[in-house]
N, C-alpha and C positions, 0 to 999 in steps of 0.2 A: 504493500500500500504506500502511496505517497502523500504526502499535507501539505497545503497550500492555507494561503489568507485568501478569503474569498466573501463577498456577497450572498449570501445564504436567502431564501427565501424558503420559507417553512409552511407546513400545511395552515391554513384556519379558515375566518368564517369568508364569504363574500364583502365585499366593499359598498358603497354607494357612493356615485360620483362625485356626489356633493361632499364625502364625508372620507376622503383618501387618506390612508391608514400604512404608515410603512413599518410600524410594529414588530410584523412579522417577516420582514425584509433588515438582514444584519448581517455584521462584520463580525464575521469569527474562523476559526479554526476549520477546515475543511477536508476532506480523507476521499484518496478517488484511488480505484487500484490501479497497478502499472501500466505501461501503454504496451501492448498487444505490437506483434512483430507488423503488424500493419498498421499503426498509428502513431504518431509524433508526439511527445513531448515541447508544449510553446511558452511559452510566455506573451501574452496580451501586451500590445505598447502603448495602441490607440482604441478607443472603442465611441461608437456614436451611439445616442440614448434613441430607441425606436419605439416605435407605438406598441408593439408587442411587449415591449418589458413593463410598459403601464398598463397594459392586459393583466399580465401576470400578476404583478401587483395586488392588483382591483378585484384578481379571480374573474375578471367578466370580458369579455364573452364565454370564456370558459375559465374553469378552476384547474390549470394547469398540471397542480401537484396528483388533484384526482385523475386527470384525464393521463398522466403517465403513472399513476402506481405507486406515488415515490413522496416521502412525507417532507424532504427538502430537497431541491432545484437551486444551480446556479445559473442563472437565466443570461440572456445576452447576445448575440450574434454581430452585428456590424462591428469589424474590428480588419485592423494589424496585427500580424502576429511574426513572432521570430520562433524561430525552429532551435530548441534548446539538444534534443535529441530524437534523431531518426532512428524508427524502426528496421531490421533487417532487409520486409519484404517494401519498404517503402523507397523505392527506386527514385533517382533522379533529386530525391532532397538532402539537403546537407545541414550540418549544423549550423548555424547564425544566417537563413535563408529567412528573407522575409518578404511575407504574401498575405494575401485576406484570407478567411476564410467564406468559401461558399458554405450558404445556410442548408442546402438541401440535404438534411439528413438522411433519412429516407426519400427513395425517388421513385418513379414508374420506371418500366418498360423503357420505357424513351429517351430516359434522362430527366424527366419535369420533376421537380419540387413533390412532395406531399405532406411529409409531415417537416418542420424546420430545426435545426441546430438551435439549442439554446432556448427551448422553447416549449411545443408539443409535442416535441420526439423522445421519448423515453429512453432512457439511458445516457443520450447528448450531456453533454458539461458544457456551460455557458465560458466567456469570455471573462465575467466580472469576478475574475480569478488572478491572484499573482503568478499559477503555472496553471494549466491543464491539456489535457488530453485528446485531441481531434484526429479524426481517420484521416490516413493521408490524400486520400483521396477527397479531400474537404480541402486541402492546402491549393489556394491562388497565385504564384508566385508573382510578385509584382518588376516590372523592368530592373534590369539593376540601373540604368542610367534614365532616372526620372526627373523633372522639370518640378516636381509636385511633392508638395511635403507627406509625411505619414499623417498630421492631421485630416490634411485632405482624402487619402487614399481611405482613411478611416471614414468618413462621411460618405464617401463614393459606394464604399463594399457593396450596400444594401440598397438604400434609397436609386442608387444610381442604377444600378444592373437592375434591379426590380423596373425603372423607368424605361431600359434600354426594350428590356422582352416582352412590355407592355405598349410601347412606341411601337416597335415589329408587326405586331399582330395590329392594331389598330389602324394607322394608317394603310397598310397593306389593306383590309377589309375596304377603307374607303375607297380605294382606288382599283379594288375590283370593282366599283361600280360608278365612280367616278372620274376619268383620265386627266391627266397632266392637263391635255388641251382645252378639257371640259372646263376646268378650275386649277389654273399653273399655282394661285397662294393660295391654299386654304384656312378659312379662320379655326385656328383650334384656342381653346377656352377652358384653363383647368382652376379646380378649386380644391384646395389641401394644404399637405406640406411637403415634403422637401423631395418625394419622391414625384407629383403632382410639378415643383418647378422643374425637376430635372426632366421630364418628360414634355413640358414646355418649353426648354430651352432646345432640347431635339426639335421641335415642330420648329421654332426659329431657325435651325440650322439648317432643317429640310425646304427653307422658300417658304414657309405658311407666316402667314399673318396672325401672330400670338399672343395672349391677353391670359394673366391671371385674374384670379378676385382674391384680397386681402382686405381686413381691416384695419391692419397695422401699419402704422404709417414709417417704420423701419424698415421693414420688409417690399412695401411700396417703393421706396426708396431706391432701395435694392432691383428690383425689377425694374425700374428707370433707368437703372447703372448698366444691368442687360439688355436693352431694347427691346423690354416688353411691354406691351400696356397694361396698364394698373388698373382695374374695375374696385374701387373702395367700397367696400362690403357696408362701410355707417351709413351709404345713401341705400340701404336696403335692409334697415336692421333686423326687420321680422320675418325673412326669409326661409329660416327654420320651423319646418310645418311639423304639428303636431294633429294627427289628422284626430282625434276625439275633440280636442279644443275647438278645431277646423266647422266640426258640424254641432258643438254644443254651445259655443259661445259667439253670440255676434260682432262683437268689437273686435273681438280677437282675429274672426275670419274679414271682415273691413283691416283689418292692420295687416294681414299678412297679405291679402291681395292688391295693398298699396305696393307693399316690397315687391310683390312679381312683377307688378306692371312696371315700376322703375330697372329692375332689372332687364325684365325683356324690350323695355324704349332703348337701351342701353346697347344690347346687343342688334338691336335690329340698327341700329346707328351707325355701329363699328363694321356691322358685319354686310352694311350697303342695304339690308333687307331681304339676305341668304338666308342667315341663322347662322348657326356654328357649325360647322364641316364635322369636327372632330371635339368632341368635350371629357376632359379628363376627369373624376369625380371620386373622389379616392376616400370623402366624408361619407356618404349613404343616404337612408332612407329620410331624412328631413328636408335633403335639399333635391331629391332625385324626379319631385314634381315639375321643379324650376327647371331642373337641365335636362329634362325631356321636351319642353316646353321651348326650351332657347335652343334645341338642333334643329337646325335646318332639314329639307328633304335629301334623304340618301347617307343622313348623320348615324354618326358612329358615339356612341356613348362608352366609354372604357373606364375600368379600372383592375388595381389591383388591391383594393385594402377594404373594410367596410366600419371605420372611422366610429361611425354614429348608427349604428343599423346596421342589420343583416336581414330582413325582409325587403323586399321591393314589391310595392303593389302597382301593375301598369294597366293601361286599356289596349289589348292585343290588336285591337281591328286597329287603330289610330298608330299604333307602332308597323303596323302588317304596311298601311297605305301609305306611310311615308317611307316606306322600306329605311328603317332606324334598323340599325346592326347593334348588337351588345355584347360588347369583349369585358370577359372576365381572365383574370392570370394570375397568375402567382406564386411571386416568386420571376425565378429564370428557370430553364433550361442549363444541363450540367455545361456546355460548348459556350454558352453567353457570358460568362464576366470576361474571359477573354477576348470574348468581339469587343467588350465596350469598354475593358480598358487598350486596347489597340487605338481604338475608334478615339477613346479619350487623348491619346499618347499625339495622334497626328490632328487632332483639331482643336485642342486645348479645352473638351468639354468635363469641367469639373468645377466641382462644390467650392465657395468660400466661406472659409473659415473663420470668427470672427469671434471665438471664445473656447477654451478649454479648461473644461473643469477638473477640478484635484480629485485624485482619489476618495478622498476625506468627503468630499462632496456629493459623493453620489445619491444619500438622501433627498438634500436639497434639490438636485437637479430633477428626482424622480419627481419630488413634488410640485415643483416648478412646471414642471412636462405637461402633469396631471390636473395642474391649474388653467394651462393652456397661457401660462405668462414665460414661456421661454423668448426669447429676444430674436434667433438663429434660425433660419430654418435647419440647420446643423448641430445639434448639439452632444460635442464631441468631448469627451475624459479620457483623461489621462491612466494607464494603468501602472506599468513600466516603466524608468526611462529610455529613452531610445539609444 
């Protein structure tokens, strides 16, 4: 067996969003057996805090510990990691090699994702460890001559390659049914976070006419700095539908159908009177009336996360006659971080960085996450030194 210092997350009750609880998330002493002739001994250097580890947290959408078996979980995935010691049968890595880890703990057939590293895959060891243990076949190796700090590559892991095999599949969908000549920009429109910009700054790269929506005026800022358009979410504040409120309360359905109609003046503006080609939507079921609403005919509705929601209620005939496509994914594909750190290497597409937290911090940060008052669409810690 080996001990590390690590981030513990322990069985208990459920959460309430309102009432975020890290209690049972600690800093202690941690025991994982030795790494199998096919798995690597790492050390974590950089790690970004993802929506998942405030799942875990919160126990919601699912209670993790229950869903793997296991009364304590070191949770985690987006990261850097250095190769402290290679396994026999783990070919091609060396000691002091550093790469991401791919999250696809378990995968299909195919290579696709199913259950994640650090997460829902039982047995997985998380990141937010001072050593642990990953199949080598999990190891990313990153350039040895990169332009981009390990912070960055730490923010890039997940958010990024998630962006990259979600971009893939969506605009590919649109342009089966739409050509280059038919619509050479197309307006794509995303709303989330960091995985949502990264998937937006692709549709910029690819010629499309691009627009987030924020209500942060940082982050606004930020997407000005990229050449993207900023849709400010306060000219739309009641945008999140609650549909029992929707049909029992009348002010409340007058207040939220001011926000749509501002939104959709909004989009039918930017977008000439198209709609949105391609809309990225990585929150869910409160906002998913609005961005059904603001695609255009032959529109592509994608995501890969389900933020706020995991039901979708839609109207089939109304979706059937605008021929609206809907990409679901998640995750990558095992062959994808390598496209998109290639892709990254020769077009400079990568995260900024703009804050990294202390180990010592990772409560704070979780709580901060979970408030939804992170500053970053990046929000990246420190494990290691590099």
């Amino acid at each position: 067996m080996m001990d590390t210092e690590a981030w513990v997350l322990h069985e208990g009750p459920e959460q309430s969003r309102s009432a975020f609880d890290t209690g049972d998330f600690r800093l202690e002493r941690f025991s994982f057996p030795d790494p199998a002739d096919d798995e690597l001994l790492v050390e974590p250097l950089f790690g970004c805090w993802e929506g998942n580890m405030s799942h875990s947290i919160a126990r919601h959408p699912i209670d993790i510990c229950k869903k793997r078996g296991e009364k304590k979980v070191v949770i985690g995935t987006a990261s850097v990691l250095r190769v402290l010691r290679s396994g026999s049968a783990a070919t091609g890595i060396r000691e002091g090699d550093i790469g991401l880890l791919y999250g696809g703990y378990v995968t299909d057939e195919l290579g696709y994702m199913v259950w994640a590293h650090g997460y829902d895959a039982a047995g997985s060891m998380g990141i937010l460890a001072k050593r642990a243990k990953i199949p080598a076949r999990s190891f990313v190796p990153l350039p040895a001559e990169s332009p981009y700090s390990l912070e960055q590559w730490a923010a890039f892991s997940v958010r990024y390659i998630t962006a990259w095999s979600n971009w893939k599949v969506a605009h590919g969908a649109y342009r089966l049914q739409v050509s280059e000549a038919d619509d050479p920009a197309p307006c794509v429109l995303g709303w989330g976070g960091g995985s949502t910009l990264a998937g937006i700054d692709l549709a910029r790269r690819h010629g499309c006419r691009a627009a987030m929506i924020s209500g942060n005026e940082g982050r606004l800022a930020e997407l000005s700095r990229m050449g993207i358009a900023g849709f400010d979410r306060r000219r739309f504040p009641n945008i999140d539908l609650d549909e029992q409120r929707y049909d029992a309360d009348p002010a409340y359905k007058k207040a939220y159908l001011a926000s749509e109609r501002t939104l959709l003046e909004l989009v039918h503006d930017w977008s000439r009177g198209r709609g949105v080609a391609i809309l990225l939507d990585y929150i869910g079921s409160p906002v998913f009336r609005a961005s059904s609403k603001a695609l255009g005919r032959q529109g592509v509705l994608a995501t890969a996360g389900w933020l706020l929601g995991m039901q979708l209620p839609y109207n089939r005939a109304r979706e059937c006659i605008a021929r609206h496509v809907h990409v679901f994914t998640h995750y990558a594909r095992r062959n994808e971080p390598a496209e998109a750190i290639d892709y990254a290497m020769r077009t400079g597409w990568m995260p900024e960085v703009t804050e990294v937290y202390d180990w010592e911090d990772i409560p704070r940060l979780a709580q901060t996450f979970a408030e939804g008052a992170v500053r970053t669409y990046f929000p990246v810690f420190r494990v290691n030194a590099a």
